[in-house]
GUFI-979247 format. One line per 10 residues: number of its first residue (from 1); their letters; for each residue x, y, z of C-alpha. Coordinates in Angstrom, 1 decimal. Example, Ala and Ser with C-alpha at 12.3 -4.5 7.8 and 13.67 -1.06 7.14 Angstrom:
GUFI-979247
1) AS) 12.3:-4.5:7.8; 13.7:-1.1:7.1
end
This chain:
GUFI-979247
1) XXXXXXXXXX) -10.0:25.4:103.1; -7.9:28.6:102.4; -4.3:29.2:102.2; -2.9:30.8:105.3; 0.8:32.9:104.1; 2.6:34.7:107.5; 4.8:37.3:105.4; 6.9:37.4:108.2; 8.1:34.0:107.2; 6.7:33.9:103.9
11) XXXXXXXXXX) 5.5:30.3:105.2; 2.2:29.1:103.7; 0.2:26.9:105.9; -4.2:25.8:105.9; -6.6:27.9:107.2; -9.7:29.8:106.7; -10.5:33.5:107.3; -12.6:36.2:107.7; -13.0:40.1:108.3; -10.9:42.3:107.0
21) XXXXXXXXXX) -7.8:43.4:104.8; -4.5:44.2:105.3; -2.5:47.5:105.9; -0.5:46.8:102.6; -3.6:46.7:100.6; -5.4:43.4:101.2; -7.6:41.6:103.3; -6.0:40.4:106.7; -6.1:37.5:105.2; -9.2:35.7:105.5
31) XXXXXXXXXX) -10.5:33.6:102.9; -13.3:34.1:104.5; -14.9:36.9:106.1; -17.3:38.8:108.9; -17.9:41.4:110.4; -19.9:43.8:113.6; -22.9:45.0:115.4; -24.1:48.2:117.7; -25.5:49.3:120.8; -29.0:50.8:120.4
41) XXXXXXXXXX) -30.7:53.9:122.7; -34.1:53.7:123.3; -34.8:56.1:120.3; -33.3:53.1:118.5; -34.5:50.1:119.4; -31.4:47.6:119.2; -33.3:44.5:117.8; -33.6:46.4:114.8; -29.8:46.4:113.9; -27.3:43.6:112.4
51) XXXXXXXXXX) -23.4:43.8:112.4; -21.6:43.0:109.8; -17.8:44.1:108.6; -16.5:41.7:106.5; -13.4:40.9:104.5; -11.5:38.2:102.4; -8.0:37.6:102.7; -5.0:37.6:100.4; -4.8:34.3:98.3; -2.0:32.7:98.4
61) XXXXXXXXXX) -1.1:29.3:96.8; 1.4:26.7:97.7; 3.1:27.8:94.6; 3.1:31.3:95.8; 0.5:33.2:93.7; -0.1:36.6:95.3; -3.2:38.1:95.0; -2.6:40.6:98.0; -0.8:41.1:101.1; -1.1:41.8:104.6
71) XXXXXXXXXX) 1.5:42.8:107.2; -0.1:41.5:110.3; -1.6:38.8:112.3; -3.7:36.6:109.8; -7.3:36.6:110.8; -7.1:32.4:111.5; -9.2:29.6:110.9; -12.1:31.0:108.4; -13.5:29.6:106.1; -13.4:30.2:102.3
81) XXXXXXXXXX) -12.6:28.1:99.1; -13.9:27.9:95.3; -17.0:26.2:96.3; -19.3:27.3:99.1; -19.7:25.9:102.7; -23.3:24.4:102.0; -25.6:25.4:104.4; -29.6:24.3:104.2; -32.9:26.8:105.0; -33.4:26.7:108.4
91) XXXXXXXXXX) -31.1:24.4:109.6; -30.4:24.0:113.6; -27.6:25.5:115.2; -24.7:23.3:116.6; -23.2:24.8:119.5; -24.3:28.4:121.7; -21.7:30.6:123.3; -23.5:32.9:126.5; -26.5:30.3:127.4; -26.6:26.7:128.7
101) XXXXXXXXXX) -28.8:25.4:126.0; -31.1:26.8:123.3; -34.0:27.5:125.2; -32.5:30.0:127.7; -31.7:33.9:126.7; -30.6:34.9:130.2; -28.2:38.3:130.9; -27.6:38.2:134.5; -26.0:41.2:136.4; -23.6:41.4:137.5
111) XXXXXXXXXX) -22.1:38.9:134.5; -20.2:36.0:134.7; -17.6:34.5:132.4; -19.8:32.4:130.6; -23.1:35.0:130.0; -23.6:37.7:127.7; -25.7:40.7:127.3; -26.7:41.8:123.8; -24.3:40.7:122.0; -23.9:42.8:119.0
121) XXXXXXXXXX) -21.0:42.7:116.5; -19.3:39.9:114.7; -16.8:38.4:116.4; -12.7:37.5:115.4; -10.5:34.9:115.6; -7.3:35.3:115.6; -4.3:33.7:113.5; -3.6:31.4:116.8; -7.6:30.4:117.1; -7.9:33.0:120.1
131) XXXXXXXXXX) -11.3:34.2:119.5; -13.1:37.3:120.7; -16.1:38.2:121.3; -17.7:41.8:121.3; -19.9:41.8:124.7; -21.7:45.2:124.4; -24.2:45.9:126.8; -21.7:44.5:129.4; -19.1:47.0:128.2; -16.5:44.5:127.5
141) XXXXXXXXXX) -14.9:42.1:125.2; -14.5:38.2:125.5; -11.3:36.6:125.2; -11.8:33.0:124.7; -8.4:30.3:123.9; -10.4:28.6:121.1; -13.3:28.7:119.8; -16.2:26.4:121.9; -17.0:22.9:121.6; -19.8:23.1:123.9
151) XXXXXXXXXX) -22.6:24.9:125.1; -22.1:27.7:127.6; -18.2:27.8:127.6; -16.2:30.3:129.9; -14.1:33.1:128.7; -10.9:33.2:129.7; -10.7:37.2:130.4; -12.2:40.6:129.6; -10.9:43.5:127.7; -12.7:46.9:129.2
161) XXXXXXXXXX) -13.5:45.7:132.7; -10.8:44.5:135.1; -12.6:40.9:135.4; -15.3:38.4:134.1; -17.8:39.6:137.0; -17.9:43.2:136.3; -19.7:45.7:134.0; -20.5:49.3:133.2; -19.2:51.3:130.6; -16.2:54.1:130.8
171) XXXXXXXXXX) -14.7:56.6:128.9; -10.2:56.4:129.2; -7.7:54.4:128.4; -8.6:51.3:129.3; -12.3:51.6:129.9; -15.2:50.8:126.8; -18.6:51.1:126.6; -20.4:49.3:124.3; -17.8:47.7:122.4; -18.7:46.2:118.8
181) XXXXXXXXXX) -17.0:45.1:116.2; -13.2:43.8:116.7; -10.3:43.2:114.2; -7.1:42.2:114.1; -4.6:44.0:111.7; -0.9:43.8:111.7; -0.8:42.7:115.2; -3.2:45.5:116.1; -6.4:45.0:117.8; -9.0:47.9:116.6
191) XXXXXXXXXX) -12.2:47.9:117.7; -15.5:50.2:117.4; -16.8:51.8:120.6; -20.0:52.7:119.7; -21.1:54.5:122.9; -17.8:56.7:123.2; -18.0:57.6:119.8; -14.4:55.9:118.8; -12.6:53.7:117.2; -9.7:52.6:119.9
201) XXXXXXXXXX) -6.6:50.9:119.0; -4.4:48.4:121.0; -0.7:48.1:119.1; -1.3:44.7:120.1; -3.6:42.7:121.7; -4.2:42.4:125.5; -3.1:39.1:127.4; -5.4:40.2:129.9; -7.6:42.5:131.6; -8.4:45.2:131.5
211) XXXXXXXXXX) -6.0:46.2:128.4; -5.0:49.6:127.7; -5.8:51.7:124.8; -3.0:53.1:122.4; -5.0:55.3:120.0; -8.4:56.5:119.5; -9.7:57.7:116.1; -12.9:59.8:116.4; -12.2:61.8:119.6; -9.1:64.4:120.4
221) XXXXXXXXXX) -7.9:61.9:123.6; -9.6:59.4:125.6; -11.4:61.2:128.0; -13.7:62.5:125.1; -16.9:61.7:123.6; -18.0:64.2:121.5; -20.5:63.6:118.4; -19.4:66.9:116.4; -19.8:66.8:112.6; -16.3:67.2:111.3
231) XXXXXXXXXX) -13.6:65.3:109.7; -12.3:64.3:113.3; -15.2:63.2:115.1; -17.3:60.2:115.3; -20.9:59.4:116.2; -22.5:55.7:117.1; -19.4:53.4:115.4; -20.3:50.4:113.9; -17.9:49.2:112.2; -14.5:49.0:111.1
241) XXXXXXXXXX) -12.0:47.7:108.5; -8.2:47.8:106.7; -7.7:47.9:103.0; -4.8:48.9:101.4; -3.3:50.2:104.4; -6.5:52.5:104.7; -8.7:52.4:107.9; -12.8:52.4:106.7; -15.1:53.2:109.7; -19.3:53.0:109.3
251) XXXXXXXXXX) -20.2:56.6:111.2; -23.8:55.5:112.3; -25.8:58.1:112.8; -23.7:60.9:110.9; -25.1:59.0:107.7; -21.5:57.9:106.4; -18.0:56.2:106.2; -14.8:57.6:106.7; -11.8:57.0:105.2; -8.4:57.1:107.1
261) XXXXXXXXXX) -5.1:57.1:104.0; -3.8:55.2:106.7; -4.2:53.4:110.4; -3.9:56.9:112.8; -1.0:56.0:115.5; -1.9:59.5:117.2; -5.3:60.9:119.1; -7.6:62.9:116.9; -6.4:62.3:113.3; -8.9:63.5:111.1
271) XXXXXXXXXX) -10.1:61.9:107.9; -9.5:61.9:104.5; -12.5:60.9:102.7; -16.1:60.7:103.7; -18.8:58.8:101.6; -22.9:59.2:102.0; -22.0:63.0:102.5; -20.8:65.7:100.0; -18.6:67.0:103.0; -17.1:66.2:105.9
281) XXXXXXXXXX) -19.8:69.2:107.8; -23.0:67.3:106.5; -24.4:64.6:108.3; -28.2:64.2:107.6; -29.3:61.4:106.6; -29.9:60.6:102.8; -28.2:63.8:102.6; -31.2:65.4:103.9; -33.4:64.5:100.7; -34.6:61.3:98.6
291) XXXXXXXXXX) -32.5:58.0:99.1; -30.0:57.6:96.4; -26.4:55.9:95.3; -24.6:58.5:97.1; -26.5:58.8:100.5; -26.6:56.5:103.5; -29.2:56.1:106.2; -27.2:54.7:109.3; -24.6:52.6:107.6; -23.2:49.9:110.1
301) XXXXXXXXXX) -21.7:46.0:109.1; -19.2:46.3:106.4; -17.0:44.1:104.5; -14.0:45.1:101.8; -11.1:42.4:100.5; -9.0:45.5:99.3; -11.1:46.0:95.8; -14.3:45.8:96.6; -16.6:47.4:99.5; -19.9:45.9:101.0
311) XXXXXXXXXX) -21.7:48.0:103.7; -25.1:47.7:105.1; -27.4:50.7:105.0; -29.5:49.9:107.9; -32.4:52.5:107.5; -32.9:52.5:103.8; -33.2:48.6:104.0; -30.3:47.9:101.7; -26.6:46.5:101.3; -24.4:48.9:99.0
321) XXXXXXXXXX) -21.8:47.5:97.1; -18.5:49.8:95.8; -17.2:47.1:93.1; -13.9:49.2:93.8; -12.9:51.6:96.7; -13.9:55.1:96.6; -11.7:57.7:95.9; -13.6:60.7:95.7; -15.9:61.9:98.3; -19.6:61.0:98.4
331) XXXXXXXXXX) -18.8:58.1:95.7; -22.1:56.8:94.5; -22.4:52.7:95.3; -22.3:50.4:91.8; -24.9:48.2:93.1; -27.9:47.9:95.6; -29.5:44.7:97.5; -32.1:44.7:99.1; -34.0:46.8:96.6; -35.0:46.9:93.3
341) XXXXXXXXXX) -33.2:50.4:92.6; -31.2:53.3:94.1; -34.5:55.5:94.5; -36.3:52.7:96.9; -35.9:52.3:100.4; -38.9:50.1:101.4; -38.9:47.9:104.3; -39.2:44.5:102.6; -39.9:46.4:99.6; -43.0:47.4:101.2
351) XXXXXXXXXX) -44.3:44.0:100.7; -43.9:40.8:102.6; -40.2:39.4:103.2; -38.8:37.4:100.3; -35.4:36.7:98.9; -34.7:39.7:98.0; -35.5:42.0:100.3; -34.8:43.3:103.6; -35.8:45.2:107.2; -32.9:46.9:108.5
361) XXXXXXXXXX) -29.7:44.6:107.9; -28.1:45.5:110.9; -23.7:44.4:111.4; -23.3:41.7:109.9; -21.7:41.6:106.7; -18.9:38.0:105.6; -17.3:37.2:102.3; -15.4:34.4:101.3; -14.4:33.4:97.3; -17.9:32.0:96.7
371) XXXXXXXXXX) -20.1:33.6:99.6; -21.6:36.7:100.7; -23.6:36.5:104.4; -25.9:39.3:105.1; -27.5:39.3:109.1; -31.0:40.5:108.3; -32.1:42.1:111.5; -35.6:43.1:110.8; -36.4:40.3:109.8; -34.9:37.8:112.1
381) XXXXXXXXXX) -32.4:35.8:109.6; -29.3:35.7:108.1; -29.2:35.5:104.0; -26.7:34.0:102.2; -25.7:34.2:98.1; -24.0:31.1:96.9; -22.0:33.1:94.4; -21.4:36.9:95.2; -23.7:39.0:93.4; -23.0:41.6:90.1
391) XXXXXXXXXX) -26.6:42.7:89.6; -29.0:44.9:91.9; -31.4:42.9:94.2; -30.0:39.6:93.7; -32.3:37.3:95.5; -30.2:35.1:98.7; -29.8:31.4:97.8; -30.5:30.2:101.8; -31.7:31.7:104.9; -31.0:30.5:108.4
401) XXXXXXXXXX) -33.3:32.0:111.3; -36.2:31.1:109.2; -37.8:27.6:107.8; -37.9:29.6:104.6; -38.2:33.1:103.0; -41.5:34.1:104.0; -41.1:33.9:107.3; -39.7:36.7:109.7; -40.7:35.5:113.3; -38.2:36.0:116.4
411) XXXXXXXXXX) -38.0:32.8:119.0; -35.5:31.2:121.3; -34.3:27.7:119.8; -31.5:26.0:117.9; -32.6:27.1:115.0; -34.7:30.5:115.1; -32.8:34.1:116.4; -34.0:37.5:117.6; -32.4:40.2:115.5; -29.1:39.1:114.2
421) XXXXXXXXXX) -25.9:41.7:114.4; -22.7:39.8:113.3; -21.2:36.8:111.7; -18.1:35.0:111.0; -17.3:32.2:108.9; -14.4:30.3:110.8; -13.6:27.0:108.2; -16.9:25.4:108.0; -18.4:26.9:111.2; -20.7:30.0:111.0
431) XXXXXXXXXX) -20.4:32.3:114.1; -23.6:34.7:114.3; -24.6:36.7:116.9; -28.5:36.6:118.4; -28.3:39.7:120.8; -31.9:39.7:121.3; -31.1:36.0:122.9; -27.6:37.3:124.6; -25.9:34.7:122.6; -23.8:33.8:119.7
441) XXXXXX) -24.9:30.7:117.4; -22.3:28.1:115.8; -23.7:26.6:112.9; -21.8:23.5:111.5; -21.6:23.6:107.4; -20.5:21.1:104.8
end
């Protein structure tokens, strides 16, 4: 259990968190955290990406130690503590939002309220246990009033479509097309939209459908969709995240992150920093040459808690880790999982899976005060680290997807998944997503 503080009323209350940090320099407070996932074209097969943007909260104690602060709407209920929410290799999940049971991985169209369609992108829940669910290939975003207690629960309304029966993707003011990754920040809901090449921005979130957009970052107005590499323009967004009042957004597939000084509240705001690139004109991937600490091969699922920064570097098989935000452009990382060095980009190493290694994490990326969760795509699983790690290729302490670490095999049951993209921890409940099964997982911890 975390400590929840509203700075509005400086009134500490439980809770437990995840995704993101604050506009005044720390996490939205989480003490937990999550993150996001992404729409794939055929020239890149889906089930080989994993959501992830992740963030841990400001601490607060009943005696009013500060570590950070936030000035918004506290990410609720995640989980987070001194001592890790124990989890076991393999284990079954508990509950499944988008199916009826475990067996079934239907996405029927049109949708209903209770069905999904590959469900990339780590969900949120909010500071009043309103969670949300990125919906992608649907073009929408679930609003449900809590989270689930039982299998195949209704949503109570769509953002991007106009109701819980209709689909297809748009590009204005209150139209999405494959939305990912969703977080809360100050009372403002901010969201990737991976197929419009945007991030879009509600000053608050909507009460219903279809909600209308305030800002977008990444495009000039929101009629646009243009994949032009400058400082102003997006192209496939995974990702997104608030530290220290700066906005961080994972620019797919122009190799890199951008970095807003601070949360745009006008159309076509260009950035200020860019990392993976030397420039904000270069976009080839690995800098167009050898994998290294400054490049990035499709960066999606990210995590900061205001010091730190965690991303997932989808194509060169590897997490990143920034053991403090960059402030310079093309910052190399400080630390590397998922391969023995900086110079190696191996699937699995080129070897069989094992702890340590990876196959295209894909948008999933969660940290609380003891626990880092990686959504291994590739390889069908989700990795977790017990304590968070300080030294390259740092071998994961439990898997879940899998019976154990060998393993990599994709199936539809309670406890096996098709391509993870997204996770949450919300107190001792881990949210993932299973697009390839069109349907998140709820596994119960202790």
């Amino acid at each position: 259990m975390g400590i929840r503080v509203d700075l509005q009323t400086a009134v500490p209350t439980f809770w437990v968190a995840t995704h993101h940090v604050s506009s005044c320099g720390a996490p939205e407070f989480w003490l937990g955290c999550a993150d996001s996932p992404k729409l794939m074209t055929e020239s890149r097969m889906k089930t080989k990406r994993s959501y992830a943007l992740l963030a841990i909260g400001c601490l607060f104690s009943i005696a009013a130690v500060l570590l950070g602060c936030s000035s918004g709407e506290l990410a609720s209920i995640l989980g987070g503590g001194s001592s890790p929410v124990i989890f076991t290799n393999g284990q079954s999940a508990n509950i499944v939002i988008g199916q009826v049971d475990f067996v079934s991985s239907a996405s029927p169209n049109p949708p209903t309220a209770s069905s999904l369609n590959g469900s990339y992108s780590s969900p949120w829940v909010t500071s009043a246990g309103v969670l949300i669910l990125p919906d992608e290939n649907n073009d929408r975003t679930l609003v449900f009033n809590s989270i689930p207690t039982s299998n195949g629960a209704s949503a109570t309304y769509a953002i991007g479509q106009l109701d819980l029966v209709s689909n297809g993707g748009g590009t204005s003011a209150t139209k999405t097309s494959c939305p990912e990754q969703v977080i809360v920040v100050g009372g403002k809901m901010i969201q990737a939209d991976y197929c419009n090449n945007r991030v879009i921005i509600y000053n608050s979130v909507p009460s219903g459908s279809p909600g209308t957009i305030d800002v977008v970052v990444g495009q000039v107005d929101k009629v646009s969709s243009a994949s032009t590499c400058d400082a102003g323009t997006l192209d496939s967004v995974e990702s997104v995240a608030v530290a220290n009042g700066k906005l961080i957004v994972t620019d797919g597939d122009h190799n890199r992150i951008l970095i807003w000084n601070s949360i745009p509240t006008s159309d076509g705001v260009p950035a200020n920093l860019v990392l993976g690139q030397a420039d904000f004109t270069s976009c080839a991937e690995n800098r167009g040459g050898a994998v290294g600490a400054n490049t990035l091969g499709y960066p999606n699922g990210m995590w900061t808690d205001g010091t730190r920064l965690v991303v997932e570097d989808d194509d060169n098989n590897r997490v990143l880790i920034w053991n403090s935000i960059p402030t310079t452009n093309g910052q190399p990382a400080d630390l590397v999982l998922g391969q023995p060095d900086f110079t190696s980009n191996g699937d699995n190493q080129g070897g069989p899976a094992s702890a340590a290694t990876m196959s295209f994490p894909y948008d999933g990326v969660f940290f609380t005060q003891s626990q880092l969760f990686i959504t291994d795509n590739g390889n069908n699983r989700v990795l977790i680290w017990n304590t968070f790690p300080t030294t390259n290729d740092k071998p994961a302490d439990v898997v879940l997807g899998q019976p154990d670490m060998a393993t990599i095999s994709s199936s539809t049951t309670a406890s096996t998944m098709d391509g993870p993209a997204g996770i949450l921890l919300v107190g001792k409940q881990l949210i993932v997503s299973d697009p390839g099964n069109h349907r998140y997982l709820i596994f119960n911890g202790r």
